[in-house]
KOLGUVO-361108 format. One record per residue: y, x, z of N, C-alpha, C in turn; residue in one letter; residue number from 1. Coordinates in nm, 2 decimals. Atoms other than C-alpha are relative to their C-alpha. Example, Ala and Ser with C-alpha at 12.3 -4.5 7.8 and 13.67 -1.06 7.14 Angstrom:
residues 2
+---------+--------+--------+----------+---------+--------+---------+--------+--------+--------+-----+
| n_north | n_east |   n_up | ca_north | ca_east |  ca_up | c_north | c_east |   c_up | residu | num |
+---------+--------+--------+----------+---------+--------+---------+--------+--------+--------+-----+
|   -0.12 |   0.09 |   0.00 |    -0.45 |    1.23 |   0.78 |    0.12 |   0.09 |   0.00 |      A |   1 |
|   -0.11 |  -0.09 |   0.00 |    -0.11 |    1.37 |   0.71 |    0.11 |  -0.08 |   0.08 |      S |   2 |
+---------+--------+--------+----------+---------+--------+---------+--------+--------+--------+-----+
END
This chain:
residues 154
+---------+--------+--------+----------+---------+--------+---------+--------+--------+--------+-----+
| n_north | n_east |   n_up | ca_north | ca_east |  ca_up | c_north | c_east |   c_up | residu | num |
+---------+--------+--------+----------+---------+--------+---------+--------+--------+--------+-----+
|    0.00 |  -0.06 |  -0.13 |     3.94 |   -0.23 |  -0.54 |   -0.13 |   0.01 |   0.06 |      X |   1 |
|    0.15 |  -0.03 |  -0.10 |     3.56 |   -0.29 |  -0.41 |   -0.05 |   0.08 |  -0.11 |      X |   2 |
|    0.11 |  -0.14 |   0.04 |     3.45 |   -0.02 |  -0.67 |    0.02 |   0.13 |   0.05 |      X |   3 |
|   -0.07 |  -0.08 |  -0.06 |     3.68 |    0.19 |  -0.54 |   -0.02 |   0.01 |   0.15 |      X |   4 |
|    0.07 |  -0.04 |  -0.16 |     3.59 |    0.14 |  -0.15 |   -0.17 |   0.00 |   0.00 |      X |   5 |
|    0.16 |  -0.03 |   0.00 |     3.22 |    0.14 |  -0.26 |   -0.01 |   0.14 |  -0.08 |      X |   6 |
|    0.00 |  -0.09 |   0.02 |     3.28 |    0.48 |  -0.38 |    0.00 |   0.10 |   0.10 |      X |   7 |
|    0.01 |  -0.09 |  -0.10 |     3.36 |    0.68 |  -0.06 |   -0.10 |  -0.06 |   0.11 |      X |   8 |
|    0.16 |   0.03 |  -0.10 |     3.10 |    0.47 |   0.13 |   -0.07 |   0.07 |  -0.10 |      X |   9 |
|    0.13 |  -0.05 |   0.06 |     2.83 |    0.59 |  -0.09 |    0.01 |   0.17 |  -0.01 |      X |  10 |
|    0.01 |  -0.13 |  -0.04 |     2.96 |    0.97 |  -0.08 |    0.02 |   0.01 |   0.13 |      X |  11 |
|    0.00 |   0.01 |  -0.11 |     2.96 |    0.89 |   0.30 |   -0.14 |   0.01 |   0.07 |      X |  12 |
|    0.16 |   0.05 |   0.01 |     2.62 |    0.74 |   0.24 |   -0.10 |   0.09 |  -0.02 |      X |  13 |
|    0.01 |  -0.17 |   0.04 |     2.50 |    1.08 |   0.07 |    0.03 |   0.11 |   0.10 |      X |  14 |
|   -0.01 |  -0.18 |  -0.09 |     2.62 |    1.35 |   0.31 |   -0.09 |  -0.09 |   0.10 |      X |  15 |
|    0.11 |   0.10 |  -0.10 |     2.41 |    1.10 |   0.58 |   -0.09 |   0.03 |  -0.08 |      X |  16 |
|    0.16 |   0.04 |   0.00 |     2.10 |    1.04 |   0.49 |   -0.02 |   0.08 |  -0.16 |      X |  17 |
|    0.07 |  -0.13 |   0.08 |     1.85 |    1.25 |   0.22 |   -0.03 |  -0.12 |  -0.06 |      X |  18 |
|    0.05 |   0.12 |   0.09 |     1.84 |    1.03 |  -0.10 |   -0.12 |   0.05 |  -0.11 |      X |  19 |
|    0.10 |  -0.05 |   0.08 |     1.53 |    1.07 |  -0.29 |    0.01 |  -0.03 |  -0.16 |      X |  20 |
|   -0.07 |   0.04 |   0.16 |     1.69 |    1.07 |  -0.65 |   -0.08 |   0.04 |  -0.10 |      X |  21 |
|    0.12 |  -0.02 |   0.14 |     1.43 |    1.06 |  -0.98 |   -0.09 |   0.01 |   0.08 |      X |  22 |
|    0.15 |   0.00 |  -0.04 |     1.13 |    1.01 |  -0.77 |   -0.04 |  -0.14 |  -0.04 |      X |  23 |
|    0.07 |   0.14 |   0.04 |     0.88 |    0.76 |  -0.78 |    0.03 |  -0.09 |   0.10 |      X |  24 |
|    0.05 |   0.07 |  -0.13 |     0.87 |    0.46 |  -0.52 |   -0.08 |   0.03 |   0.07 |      X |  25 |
|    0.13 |  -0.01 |  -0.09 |     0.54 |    0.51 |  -0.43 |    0.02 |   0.17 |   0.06 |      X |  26 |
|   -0.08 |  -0.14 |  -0.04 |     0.69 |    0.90 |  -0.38 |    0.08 |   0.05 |   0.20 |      X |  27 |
|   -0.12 |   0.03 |  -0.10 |     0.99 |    0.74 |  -0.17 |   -0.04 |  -0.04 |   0.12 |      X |  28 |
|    0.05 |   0.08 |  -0.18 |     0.79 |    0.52 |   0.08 |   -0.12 |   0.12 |   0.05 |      X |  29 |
|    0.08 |  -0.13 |  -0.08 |     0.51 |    0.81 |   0.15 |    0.12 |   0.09 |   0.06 |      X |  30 |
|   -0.13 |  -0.08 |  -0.06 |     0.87 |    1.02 |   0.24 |    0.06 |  -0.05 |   0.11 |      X |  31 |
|   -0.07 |   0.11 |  -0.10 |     1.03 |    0.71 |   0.41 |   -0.12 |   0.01 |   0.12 |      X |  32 |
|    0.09 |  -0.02 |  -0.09 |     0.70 |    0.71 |   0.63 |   -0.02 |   0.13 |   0.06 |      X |  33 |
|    0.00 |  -0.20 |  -0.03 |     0.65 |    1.08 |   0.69 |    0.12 |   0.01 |   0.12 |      X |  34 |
|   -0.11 |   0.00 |  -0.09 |     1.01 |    1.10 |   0.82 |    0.01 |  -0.07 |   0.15 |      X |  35 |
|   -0.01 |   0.12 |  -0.11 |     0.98 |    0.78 |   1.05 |   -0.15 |   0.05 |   0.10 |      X |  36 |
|    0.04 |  -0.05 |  -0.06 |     0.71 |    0.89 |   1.18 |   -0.02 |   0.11 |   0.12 |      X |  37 |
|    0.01 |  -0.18 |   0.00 |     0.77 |    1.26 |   1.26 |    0.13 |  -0.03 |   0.16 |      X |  38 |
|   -0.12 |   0.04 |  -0.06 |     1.01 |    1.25 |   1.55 |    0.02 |   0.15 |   0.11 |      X |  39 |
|    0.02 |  -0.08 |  -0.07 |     1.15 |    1.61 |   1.75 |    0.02 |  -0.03 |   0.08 |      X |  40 |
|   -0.05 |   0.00 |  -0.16 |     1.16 |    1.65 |   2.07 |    0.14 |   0.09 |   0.04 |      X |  41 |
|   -0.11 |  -0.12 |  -0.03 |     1.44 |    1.83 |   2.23 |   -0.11 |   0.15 |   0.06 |      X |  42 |
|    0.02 |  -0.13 |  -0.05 |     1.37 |    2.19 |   2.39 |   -0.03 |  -0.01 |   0.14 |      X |  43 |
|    0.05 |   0.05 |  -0.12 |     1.18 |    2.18 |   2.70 |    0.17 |   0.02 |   0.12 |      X |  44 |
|   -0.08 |  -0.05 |  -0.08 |     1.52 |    2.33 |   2.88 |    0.10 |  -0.10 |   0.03 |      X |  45 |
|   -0.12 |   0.08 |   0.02 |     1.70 |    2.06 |   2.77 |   -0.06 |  -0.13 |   0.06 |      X |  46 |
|    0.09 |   0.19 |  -0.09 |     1.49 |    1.78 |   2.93 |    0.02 |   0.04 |   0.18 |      X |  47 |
|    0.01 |   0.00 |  -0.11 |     1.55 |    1.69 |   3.27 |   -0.10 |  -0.04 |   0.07 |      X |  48 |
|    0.21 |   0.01 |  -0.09 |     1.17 |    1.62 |   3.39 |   -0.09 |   0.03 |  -0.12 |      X |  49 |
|    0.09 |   0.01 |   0.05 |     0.93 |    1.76 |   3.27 |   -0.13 |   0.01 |   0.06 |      X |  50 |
|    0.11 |  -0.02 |  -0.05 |     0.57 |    1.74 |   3.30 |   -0.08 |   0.14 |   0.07 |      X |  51 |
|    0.06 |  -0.16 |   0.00 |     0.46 |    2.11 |   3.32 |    0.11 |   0.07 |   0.14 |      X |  52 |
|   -0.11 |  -0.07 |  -0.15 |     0.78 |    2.18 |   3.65 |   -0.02 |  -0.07 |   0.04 |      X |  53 |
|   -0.02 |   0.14 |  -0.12 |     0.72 |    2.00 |   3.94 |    0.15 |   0.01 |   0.07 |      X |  54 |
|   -0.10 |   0.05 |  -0.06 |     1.00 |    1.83 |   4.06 |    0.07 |  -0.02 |   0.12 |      X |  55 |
|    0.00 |   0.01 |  -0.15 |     0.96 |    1.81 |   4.43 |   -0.07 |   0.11 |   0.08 |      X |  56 |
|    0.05 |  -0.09 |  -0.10 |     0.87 |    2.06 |   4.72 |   -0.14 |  -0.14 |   0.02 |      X |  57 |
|    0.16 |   0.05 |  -0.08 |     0.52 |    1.96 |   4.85 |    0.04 |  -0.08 |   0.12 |      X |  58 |
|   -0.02 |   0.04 |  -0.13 |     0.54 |    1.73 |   5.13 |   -0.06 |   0.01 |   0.11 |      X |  59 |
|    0.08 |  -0.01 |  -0.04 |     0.42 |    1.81 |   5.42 |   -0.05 |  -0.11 |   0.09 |      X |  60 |
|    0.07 |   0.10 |  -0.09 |     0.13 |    1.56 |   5.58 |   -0.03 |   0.04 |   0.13 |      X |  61 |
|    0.04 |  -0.05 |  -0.13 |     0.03 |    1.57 |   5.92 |   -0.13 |  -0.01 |  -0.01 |      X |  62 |
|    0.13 |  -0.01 |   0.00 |    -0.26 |    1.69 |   5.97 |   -0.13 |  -0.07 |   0.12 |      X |  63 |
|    0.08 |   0.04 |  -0.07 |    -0.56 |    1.53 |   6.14 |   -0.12 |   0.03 |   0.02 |      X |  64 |
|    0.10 |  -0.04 |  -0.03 |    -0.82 |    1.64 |   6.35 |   -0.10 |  -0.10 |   0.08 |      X |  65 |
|    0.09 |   0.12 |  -0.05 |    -1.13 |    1.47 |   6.43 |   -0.06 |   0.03 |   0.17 |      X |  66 |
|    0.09 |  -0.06 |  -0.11 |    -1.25 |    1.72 |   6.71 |    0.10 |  -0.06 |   0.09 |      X |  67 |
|   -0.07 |   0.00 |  -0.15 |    -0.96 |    1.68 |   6.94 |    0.03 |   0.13 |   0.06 |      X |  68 |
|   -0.01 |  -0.14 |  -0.06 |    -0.91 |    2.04 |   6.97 |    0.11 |   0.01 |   0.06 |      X |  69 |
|   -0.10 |  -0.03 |  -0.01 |    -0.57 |    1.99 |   6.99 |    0.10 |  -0.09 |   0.11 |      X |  70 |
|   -0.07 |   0.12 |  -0.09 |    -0.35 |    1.82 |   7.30 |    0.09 |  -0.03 |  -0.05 |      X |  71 |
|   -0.10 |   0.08 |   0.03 |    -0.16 |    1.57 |   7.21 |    0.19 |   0.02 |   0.05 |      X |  72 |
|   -0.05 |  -0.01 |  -0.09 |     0.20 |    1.55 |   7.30 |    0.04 |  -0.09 |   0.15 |      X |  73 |
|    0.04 |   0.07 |  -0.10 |     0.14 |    1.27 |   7.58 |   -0.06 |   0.09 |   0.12 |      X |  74 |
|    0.08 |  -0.09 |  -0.08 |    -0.11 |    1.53 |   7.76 |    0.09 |   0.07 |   0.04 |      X |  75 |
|   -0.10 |  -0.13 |  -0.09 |     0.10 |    1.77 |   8.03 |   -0.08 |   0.12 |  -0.06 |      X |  76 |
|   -0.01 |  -0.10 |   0.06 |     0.08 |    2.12 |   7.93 |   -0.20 |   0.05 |   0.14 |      X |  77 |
|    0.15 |   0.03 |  -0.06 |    -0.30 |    2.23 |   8.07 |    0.05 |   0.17 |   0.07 |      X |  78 |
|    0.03 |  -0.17 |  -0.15 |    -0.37 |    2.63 |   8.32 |   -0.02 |   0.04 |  -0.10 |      X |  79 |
|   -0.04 |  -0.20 |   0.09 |    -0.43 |    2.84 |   8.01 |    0.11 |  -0.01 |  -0.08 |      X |  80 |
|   -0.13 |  -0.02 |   0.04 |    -0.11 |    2.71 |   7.84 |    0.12 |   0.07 |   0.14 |      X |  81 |
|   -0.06 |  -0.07 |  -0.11 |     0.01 |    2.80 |   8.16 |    0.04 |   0.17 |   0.05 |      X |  82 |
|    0.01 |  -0.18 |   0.00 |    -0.09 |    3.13 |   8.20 |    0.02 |   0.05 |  -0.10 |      X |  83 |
|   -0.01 |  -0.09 |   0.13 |    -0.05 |    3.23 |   7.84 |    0.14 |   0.01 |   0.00 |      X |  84 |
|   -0.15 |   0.02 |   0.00 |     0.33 |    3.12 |   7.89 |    0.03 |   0.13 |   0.16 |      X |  85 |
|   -0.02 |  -0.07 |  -0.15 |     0.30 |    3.33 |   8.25 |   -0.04 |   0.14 |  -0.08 |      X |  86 |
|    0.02 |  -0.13 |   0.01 |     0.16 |    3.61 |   8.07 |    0.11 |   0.09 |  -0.09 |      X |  87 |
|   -0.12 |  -0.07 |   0.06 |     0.43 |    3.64 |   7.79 |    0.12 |   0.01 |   0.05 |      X |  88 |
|   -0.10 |  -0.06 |  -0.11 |     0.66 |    3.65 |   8.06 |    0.02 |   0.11 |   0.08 |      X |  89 |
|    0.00 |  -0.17 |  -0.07 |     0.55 |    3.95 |   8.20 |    0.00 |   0.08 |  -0.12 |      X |  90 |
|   -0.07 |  -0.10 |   0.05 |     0.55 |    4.12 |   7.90 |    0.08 |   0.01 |  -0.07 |      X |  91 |
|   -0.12 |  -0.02 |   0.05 |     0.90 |    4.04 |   7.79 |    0.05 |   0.07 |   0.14 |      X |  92 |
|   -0.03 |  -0.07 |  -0.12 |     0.97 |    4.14 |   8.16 |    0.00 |   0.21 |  -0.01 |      X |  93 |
|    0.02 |  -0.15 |   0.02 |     0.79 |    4.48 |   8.09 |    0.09 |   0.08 |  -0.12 |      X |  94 |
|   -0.08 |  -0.02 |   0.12 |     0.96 |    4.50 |   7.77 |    0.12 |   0.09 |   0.04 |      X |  95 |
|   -0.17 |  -0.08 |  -0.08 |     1.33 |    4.51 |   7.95 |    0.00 |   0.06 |   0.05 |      X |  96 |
|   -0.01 |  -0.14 |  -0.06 |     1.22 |    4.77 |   8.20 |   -0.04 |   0.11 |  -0.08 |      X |  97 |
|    0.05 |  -0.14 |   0.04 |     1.09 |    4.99 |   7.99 |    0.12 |   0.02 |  -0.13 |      X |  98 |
|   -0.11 |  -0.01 |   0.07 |     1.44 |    4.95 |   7.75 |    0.12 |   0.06 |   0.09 |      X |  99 |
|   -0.10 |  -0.03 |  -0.11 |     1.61 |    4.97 |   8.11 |    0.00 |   0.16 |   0.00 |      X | 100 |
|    0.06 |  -0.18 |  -0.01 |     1.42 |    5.35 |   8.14 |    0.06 |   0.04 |  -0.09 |      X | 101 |
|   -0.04 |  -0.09 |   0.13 |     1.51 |    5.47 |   7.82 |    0.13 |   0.01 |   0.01 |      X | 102 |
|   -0.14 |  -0.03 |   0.04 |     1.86 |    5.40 |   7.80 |    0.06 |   0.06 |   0.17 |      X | 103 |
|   -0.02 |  -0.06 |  -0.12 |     1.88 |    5.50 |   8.19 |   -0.02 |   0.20 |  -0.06 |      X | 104 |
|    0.01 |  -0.16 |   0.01 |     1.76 |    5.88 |   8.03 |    0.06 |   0.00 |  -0.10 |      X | 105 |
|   -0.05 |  -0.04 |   0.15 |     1.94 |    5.85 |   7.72 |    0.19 |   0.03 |   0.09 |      X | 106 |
|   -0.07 |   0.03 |  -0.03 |     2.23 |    5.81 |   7.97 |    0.01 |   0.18 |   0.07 |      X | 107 |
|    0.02 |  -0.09 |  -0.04 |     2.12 |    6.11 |   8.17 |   -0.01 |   0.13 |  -0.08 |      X | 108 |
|   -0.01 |  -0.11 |   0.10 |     2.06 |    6.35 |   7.86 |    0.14 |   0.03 |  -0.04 |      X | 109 |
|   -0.18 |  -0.05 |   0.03 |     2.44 |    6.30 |   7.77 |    0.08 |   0.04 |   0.08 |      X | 110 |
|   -0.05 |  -0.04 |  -0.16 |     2.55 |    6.36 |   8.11 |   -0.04 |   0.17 |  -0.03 |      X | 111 |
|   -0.02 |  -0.11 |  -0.04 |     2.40 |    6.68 |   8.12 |    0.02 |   0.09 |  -0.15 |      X | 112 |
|   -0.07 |  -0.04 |   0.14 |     2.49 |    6.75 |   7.74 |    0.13 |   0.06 |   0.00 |      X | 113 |
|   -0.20 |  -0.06 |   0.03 |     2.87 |    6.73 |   7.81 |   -0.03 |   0.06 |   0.08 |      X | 114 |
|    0.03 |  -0.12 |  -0.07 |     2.80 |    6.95 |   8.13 |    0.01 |   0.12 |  -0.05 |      X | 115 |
|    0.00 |  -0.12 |   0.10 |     2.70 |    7.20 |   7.91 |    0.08 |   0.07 |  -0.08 |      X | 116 |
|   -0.11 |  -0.06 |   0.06 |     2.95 |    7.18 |   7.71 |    0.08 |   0.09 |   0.04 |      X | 117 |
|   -0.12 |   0.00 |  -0.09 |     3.21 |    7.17 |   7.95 |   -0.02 |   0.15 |   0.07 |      X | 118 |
|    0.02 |  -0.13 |  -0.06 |     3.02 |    7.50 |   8.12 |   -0.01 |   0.12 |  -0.14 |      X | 119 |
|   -0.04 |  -0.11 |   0.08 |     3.05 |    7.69 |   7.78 |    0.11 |  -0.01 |  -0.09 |      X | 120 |
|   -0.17 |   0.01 |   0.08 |     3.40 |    7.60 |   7.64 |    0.07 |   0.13 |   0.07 |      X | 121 |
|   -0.08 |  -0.16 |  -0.03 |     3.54 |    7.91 |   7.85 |   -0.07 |   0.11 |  -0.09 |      X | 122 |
|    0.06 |  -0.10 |   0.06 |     3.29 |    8.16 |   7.67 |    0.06 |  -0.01 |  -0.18 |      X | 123 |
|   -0.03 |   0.02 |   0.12 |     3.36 |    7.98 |   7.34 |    0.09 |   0.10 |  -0.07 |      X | 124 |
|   -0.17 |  -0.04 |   0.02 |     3.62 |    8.21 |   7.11 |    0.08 |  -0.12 |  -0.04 |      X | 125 |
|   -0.12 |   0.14 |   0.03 |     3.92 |    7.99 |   7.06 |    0.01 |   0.04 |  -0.18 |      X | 126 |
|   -0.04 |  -0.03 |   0.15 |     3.90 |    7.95 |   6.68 |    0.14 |   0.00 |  -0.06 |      X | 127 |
|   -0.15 |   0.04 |   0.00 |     4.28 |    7.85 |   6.69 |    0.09 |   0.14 |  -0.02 |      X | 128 |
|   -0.07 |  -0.10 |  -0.04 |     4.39 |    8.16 |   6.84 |   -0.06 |   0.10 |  -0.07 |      X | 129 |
|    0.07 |  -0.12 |   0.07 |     4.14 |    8.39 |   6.64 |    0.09 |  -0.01 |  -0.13 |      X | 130 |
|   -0.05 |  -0.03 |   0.12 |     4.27 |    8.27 |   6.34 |    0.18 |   0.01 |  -0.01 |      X | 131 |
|   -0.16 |  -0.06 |  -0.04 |     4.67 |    8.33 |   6.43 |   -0.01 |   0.12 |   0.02 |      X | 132 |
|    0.03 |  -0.18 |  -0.03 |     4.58 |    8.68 |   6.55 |    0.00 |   0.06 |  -0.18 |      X | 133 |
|    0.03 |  -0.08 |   0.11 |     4.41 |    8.73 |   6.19 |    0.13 |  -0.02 |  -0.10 |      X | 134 |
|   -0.08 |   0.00 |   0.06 |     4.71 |    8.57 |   6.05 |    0.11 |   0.14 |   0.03 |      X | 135 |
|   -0.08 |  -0.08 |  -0.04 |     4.95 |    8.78 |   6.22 |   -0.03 |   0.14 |  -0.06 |      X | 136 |
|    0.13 |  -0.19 |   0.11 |     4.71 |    9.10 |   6.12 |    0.06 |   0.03 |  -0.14 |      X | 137 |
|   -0.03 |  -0.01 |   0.12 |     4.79 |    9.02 |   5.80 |    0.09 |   0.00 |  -0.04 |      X | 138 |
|   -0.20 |  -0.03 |   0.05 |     5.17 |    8.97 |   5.78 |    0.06 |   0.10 |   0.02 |      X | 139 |
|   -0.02 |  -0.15 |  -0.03 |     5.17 |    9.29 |   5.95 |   -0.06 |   0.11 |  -0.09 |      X | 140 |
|    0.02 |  -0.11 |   0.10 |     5.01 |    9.49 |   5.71 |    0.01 |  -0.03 |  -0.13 |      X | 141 |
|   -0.09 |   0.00 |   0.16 |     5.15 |    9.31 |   5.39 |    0.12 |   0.05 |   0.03 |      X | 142 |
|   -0.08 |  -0.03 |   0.03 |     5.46 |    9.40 |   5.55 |    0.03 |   0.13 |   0.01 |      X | 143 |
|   -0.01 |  -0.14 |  -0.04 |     5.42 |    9.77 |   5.64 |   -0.08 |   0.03 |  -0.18 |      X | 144 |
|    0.07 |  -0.07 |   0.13 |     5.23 |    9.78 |   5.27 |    0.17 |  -0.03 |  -0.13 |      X | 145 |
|   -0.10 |   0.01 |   0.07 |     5.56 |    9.64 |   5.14 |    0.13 |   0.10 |   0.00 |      X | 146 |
|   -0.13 |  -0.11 |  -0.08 |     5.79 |    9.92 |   5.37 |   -0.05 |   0.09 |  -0.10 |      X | 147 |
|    0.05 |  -0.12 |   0.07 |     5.57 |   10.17 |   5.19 |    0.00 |  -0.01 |  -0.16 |      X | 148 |
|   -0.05 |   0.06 |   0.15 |     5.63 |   10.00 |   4.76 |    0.10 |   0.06 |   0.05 |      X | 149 |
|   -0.16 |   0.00 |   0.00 |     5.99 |   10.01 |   4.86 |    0.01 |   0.18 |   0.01 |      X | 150 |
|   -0.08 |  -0.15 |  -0.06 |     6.02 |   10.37 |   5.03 |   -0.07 |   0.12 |  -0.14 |      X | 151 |
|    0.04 |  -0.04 |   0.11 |     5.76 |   10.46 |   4.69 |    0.12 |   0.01 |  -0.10 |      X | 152 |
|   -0.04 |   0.02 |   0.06 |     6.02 |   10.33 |   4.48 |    0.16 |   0.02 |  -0.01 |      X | 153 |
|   -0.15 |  -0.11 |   0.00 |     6.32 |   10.52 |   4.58 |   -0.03 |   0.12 |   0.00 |      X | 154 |
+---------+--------+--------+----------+---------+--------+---------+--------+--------+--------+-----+
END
């Protein structure tokens, strides 16, 4: 019985591992070392950190000035932040009046647009009635061209 279960271990043993059969020893252990040595990596796609992708957004530091250029937020707001805030006030101000104008004449061009209309829709021909007229035209003289076949044909 143990020759027999030491038979499919060893064709077990075989599809595993790479036996170095009719070599030399000294062959086998330069192989055995080589191997052991040698070791792949996976595929960079397959690694979850690597050195070469950074991992993290930049963080940002606060920055520090030595001059003082800059007021703090402790410091009240100073007269040219004042006026610079007064100034961009007037020209969103100017802004909306001058959006106010335009759409005040865009308002006034269509006004006297439909006017216009309205004062040339009597001149207009009536395409409705032109084209019933031309209908009619024409059933009248397919059927007077049909009186005249017939009265041919007796």
């Amino acid at each position: 019985m143990s020759v027999q279960a030491e038979v499919p271990e060893q064709e077990e043993f075989d599809k595993l591992f790479t036996v170095f059969d009719g070599s030399s020893p000294e062959d086998v252990s330069h192989a055995r070392q080589l191997w052991s040595s040698l070791s792949l990596l996976p595929p960079l796609e397959s690694r979850l950190v690597s050195a070469d992708i950074r991992q993290r957004l930049p963080v940002s530091r606060p920055q520090r000035s030595s001059t003082g250029a800059r007021p703090s937020a402790s410091e009240p707001p100073s007269v040219h932040d004042a006026l610079q805030l007064q100034e961009e006030r007037r020209r969103y101000a100017a802004m909306a009046d001058q959006r106010k104008e335009i759409q005040a004449l865009m308002r006034r061009q269509r006004e006297q647009r439909i006017q216009k209309e309205l004062l040339s829709v009597a001149f207009k021909p009536k395409a409705k009635v032109f084209r019933e007229n031309m209908r009619q035209q024409q059933e009248a003289s397919e059927t007077e061209m049909d009186k005249e076949l017939v009265k041919q044909l007796q």
